[in-house]
N, C-alpha and C positions, 0 to 999 in steps of 0.2 A: 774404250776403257772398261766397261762394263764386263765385256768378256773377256780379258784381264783380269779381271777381281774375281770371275767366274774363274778361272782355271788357277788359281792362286789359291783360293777356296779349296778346289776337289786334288790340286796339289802337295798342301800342306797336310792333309789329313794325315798322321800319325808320324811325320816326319819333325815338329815344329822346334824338338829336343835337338835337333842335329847342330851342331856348330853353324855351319854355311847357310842354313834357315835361318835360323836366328839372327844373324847380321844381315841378310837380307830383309825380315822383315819386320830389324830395326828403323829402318827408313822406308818403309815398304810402301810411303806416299811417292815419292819422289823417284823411287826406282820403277813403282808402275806408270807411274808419268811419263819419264823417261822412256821405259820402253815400248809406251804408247806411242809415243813420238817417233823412235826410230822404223817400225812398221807402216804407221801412217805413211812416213815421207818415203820408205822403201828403201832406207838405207840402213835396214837391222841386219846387222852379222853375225852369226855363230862364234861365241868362245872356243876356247880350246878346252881336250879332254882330259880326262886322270883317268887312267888307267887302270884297273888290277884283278889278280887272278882269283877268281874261285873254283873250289873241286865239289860239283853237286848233280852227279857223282865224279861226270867226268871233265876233263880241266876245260875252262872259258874265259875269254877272254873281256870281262867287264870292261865299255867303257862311261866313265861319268861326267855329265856335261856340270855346266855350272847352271845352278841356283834360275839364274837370267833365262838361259838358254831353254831348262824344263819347265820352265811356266809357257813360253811358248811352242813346246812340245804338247804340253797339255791343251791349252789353247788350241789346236790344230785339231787332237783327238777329240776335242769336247764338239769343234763343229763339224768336221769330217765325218766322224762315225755315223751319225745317226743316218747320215744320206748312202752310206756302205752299206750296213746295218737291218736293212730293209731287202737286198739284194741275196744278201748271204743265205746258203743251203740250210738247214735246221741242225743236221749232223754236225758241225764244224766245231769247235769245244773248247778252244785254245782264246784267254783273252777275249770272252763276249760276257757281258751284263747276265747274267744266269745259267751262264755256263762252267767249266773249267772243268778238272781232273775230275772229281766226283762225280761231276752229273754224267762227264762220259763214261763212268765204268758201269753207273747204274745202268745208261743207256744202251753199252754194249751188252750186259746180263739183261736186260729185256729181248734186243736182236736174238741172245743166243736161244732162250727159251722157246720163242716165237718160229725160228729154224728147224730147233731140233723138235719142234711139237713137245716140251716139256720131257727132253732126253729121249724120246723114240726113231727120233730119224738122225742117221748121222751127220754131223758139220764138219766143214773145212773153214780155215781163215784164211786169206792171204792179206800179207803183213806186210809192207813195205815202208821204207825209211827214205828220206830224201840226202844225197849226201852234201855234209857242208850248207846248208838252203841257207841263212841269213848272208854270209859270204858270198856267195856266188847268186843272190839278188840281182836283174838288171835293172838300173836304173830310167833308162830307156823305153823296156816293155812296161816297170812300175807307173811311167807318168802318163805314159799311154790310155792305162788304165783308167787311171786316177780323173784324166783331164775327157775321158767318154763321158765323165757325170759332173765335172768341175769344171765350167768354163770364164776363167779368170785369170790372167795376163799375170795379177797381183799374188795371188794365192799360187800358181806355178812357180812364182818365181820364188817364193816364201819355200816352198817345199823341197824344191831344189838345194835352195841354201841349207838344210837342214840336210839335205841325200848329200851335198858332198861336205858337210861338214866331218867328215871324220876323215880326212885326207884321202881319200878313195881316186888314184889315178886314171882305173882302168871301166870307170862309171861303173860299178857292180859293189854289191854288198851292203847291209847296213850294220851298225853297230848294235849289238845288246846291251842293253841297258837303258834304250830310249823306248820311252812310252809308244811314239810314233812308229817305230818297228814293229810292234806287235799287229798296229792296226796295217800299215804298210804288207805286213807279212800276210795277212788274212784277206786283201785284196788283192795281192799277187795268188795264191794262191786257191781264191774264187775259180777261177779259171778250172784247176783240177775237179775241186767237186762239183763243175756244173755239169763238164765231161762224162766224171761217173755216173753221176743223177737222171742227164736227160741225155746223153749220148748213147753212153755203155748201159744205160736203165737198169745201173743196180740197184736195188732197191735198200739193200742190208749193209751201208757205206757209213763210216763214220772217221773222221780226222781231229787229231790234236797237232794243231803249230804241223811240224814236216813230219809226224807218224799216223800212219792212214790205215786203214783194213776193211775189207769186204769180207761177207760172210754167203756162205753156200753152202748145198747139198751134192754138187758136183765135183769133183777137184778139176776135174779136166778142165771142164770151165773158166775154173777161176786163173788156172795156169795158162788158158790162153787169154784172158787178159793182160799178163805179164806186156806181151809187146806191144800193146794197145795204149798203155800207160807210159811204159818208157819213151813212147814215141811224144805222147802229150807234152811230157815233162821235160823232155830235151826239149819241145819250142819256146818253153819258158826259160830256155838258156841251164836248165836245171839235169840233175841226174841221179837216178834211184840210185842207193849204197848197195853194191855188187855183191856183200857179206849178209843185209837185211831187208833182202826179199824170200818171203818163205811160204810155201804151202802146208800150215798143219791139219791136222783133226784136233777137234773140242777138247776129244777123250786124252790127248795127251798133254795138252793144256795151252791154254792162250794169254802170253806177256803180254802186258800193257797198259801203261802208266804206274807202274810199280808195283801191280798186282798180276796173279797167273790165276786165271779163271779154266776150270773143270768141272762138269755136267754137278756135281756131287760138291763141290766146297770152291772158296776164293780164297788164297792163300796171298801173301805177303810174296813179294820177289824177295831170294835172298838176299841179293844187295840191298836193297828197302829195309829189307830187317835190319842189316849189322851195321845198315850207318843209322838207324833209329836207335841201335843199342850202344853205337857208339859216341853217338854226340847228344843225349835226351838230358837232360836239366828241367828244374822247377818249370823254369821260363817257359821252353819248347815242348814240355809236356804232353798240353791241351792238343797243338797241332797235331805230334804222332798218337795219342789215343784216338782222335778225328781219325789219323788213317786206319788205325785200326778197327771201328767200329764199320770199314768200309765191306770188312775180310773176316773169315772165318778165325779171328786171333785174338781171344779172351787172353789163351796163357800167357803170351807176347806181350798185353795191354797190362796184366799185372807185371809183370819182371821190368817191362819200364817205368811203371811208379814205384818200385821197389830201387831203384837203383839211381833212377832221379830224387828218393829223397836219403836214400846214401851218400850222393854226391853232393845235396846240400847243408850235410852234414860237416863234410871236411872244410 
């Protein structure tokens, strides 16, 4: 029950306004009771999803459990993780407690500096993208994973229910939109950065969620890593996107996570820009000036407070 009330806690955080919160935790004695009881006795089932699309930037397929269901999503990540958590490579940046977007661009602008001896020696990136990776998840190699460091009948069977709750016929895939996918997704793919790290012993490796890059002074190098990786990545049932594998140099600039970093400035991707410039409001403000204090984008940083407080004018 306790851990129940723990993930009910670190779940409601900023959500408490939402309709489906609030009826939930108008009886919130009795529903955690309840679903204390159906786990106890092993007879907890997955609700059914709602569905719906966002474009951020490009279109996704949101699916959203009920109120019930993400408290013991949360539950799951609050005890799972920390026994992951311990295992994971330091590079990895996607969904970890001090991590995320930010910290990996910083990280990456330290790798490059570090490379290029503070722009005197020239760099290469190789840049590659996973295609489809939440989708095409095995569930099979997942639990595999999972159950090398979880040895519990009860908890297998708990996560399971959760893998195929989203009607997944052909055991693969998870949904986005559940807590447990992120963590899910960063133990399936431990695997790849242990590869990089102590196998391939690149030293200059850094990954967000399924976009990944290695940094060098070789290109040939890095290009014969190409089949090294694809070969990894196919035994996790997985496939690098045939369009976003790429060798560049520094000097011509390096995409990634909505910035393009060059020896000389960090600049905004453009699409980062124009949906910054096309959706900023009072509200979302503070976020896009955060991204912009990331990048070389004063003038950027004023024309979106100029025009978020246009907009809250009409």
């Amino acid at each position: 029950m306790k851990a129940l009330n723990v993930a009910w806690v670190k779940f409601s955080v900023g959500k408490k306004s939402r309709r489906d919160v609030m009826a939930y935790e108008k009886n919130l004695g009795p529903n955690i009771g309840s679903l204390h009881n159906d786990l106890t006795r092993g007879c907890y089932r997955h609700g059914r999803y709602v569905d719906f699309i966002v474009q951020d930037p490009k279109r996704r397929e949101i699916r959203k459990a009920t109120v019930r269901d993400r408290v013991v999503h949360q539950a799951i990540v609050t005890a799972l993780e920390p026994i992951f958590e311990r295992s994971f490579v330091y590079d990895s940046y996607s969904c970890r407690v001090g991590k995320g977007t930010h910290a990996a661009v910083l990280r990456l602008r330290g790798f490059l500096d570090r490379v290029s001896r503070n722009n005197t020696v020239k760099v290469y990136a190789l840049k590659c993208d996973i295609k489809q990776f939440f989708a095409s998840i095995d569930h099979e190699i997942l639990m595999g994973l999972i159950e090398l460091r979880i040895c519990d009948e009860r908890i297998s069977a708990l996560l399971r229910e959760v893998l195929l709750s989203h009607g997944s016929d052909l055991g693969r895939g998870l949904p986005l939109g559940n807590v447990t996918s992120q963590l899910f997704a960063n133990v399936y793919l431990h695997e790849l950065d242990f590869f990089v790290k102590f196998y391939l012993r690149e030293k200059y490796y850094l990954r967000y969620c399924d976009d990944f890059l290695i940094l060098g002074t070789d290109k040939d190098h890095l290009e014969s890593l190409i089949p090294f990786l694809d070969q990894k990545i196919a035994s996790l049932y997985l496939s690098l996107h045939p369009d976003k594998v790429t060798v560049r140099p520094y000097s011509q600039g390096i995409d990634f996570l909505g910035y393009v970093m060059r020896p000389y400035s960090v600049t905004l991707r453009t699409k980062t820009k124009n949906r910054a410039l096309k959706r900023v409001s009072q509200t979302n403000l503070p976020s896009y000036l955060g991204l912009c204090s990331h990048a070389d984008a004063n003038q950027i940083a004023r024309t979106l407070q100029h025009i978020a407080w246009e907009r809250d004018l009409v």
